[in-house]
C-alpha positions in Angstrom: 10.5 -0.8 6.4 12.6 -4.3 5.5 10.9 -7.6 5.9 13.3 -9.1 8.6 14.8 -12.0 7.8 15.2 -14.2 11.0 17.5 -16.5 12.2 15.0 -18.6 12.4 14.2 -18.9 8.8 15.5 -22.0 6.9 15.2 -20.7 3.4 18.8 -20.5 1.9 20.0 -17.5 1.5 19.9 -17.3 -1.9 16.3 -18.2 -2.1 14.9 -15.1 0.2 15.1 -12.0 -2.3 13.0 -14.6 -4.5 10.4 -15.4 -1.7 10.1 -11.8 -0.9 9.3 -10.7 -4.8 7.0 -13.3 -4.1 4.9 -11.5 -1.2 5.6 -8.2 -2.7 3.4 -9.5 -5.9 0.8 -10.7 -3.7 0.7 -7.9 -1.6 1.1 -4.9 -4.3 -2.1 -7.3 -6.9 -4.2 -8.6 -4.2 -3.9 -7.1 -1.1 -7.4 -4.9 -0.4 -6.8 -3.8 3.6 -4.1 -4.8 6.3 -5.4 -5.1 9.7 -3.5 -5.2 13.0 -5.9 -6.8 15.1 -3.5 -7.5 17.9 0.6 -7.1 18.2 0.8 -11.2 17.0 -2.0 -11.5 14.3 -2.4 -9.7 11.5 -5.6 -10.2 9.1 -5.5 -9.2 4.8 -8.2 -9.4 3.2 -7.4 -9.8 -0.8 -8.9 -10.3 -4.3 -8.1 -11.4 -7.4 -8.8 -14.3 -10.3 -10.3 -17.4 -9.0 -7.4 -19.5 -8.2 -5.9 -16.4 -5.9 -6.9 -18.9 -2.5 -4.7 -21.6 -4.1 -1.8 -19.1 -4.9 -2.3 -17.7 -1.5 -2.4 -21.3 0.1 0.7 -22.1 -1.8 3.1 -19.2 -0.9 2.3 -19.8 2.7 2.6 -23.6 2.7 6.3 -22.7 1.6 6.8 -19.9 3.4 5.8 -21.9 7.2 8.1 -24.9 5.7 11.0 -22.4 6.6 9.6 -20.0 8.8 7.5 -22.4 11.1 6.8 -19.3 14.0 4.0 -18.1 11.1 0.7 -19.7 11.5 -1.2 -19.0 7.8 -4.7 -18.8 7.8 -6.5 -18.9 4.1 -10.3 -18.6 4.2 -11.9 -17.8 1.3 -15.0 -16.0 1.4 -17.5 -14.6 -1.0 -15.4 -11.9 -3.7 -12.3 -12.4 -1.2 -10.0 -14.3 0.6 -8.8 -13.8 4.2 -5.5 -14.3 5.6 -5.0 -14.5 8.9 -1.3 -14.1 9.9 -0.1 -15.5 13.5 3.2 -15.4 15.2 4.3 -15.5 19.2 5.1 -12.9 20.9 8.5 -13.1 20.5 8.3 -12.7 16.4 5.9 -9.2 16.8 7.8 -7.3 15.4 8.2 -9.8 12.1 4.9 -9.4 11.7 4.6 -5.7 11.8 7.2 -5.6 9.1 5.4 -8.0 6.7 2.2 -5.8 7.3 3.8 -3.0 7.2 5.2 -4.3 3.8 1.6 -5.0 2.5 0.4 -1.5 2.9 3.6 -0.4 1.3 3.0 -2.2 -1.5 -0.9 -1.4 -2.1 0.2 2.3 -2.9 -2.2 3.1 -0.5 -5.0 0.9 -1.2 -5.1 -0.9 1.7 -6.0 0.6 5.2 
């Protein structure tokens, strides 16, 4: 499944394979589990070196800069962080894409 790229995203064209390779790194070195908790929020939980909180923070400080229907979450907690994905209702099915993305990209690491 294709991460769908919305009208509502402000990142030049150009820009989005880049952002994408982006997430993809994220998702296919950090990622640990996907959750669905409801149809509009999404929870990863993700490890790696000790600055991964600041990468993580950093990619989605960008990424809501042009897409400003997510709401990024990045709590780190003890041998993880946690990133709590949010979008309305009407961007559900953006969400489902990104997380269906992630568990793509853990070759089946993640749950």
């Amino acid at each position: 499944m294709s991460y769908a790229v919305l009208d509502a995203c402000t990142l030049p064209t150009a820009e989005q394979p880049v952002r994408l390779a982006e997430f993809d790194t994220l998702f296919s070195t950090a990622v640990r589990t996907v959750e669905h908790l409801t149809a509009t929020h999404a929870r990863m939980r993700l490890t790696g070196p000790a600055d991964l909180a600041a990468t993580v923070r950093d990619l989605t400080t960008r990424e809501s800069q042009c897409c400003s229907f997510f709401r990024f979450t990045v709590t780190p907690a003890p041998d993880e962080v946690v990133l709590d994905i949010e979008v309305p209702s009407r961007y559900a099915d953006v969400l489902a894409s990104l997380a269906e993305r992630a568990r793509t990209a853990t070759n089946g690491r993640a749950s």
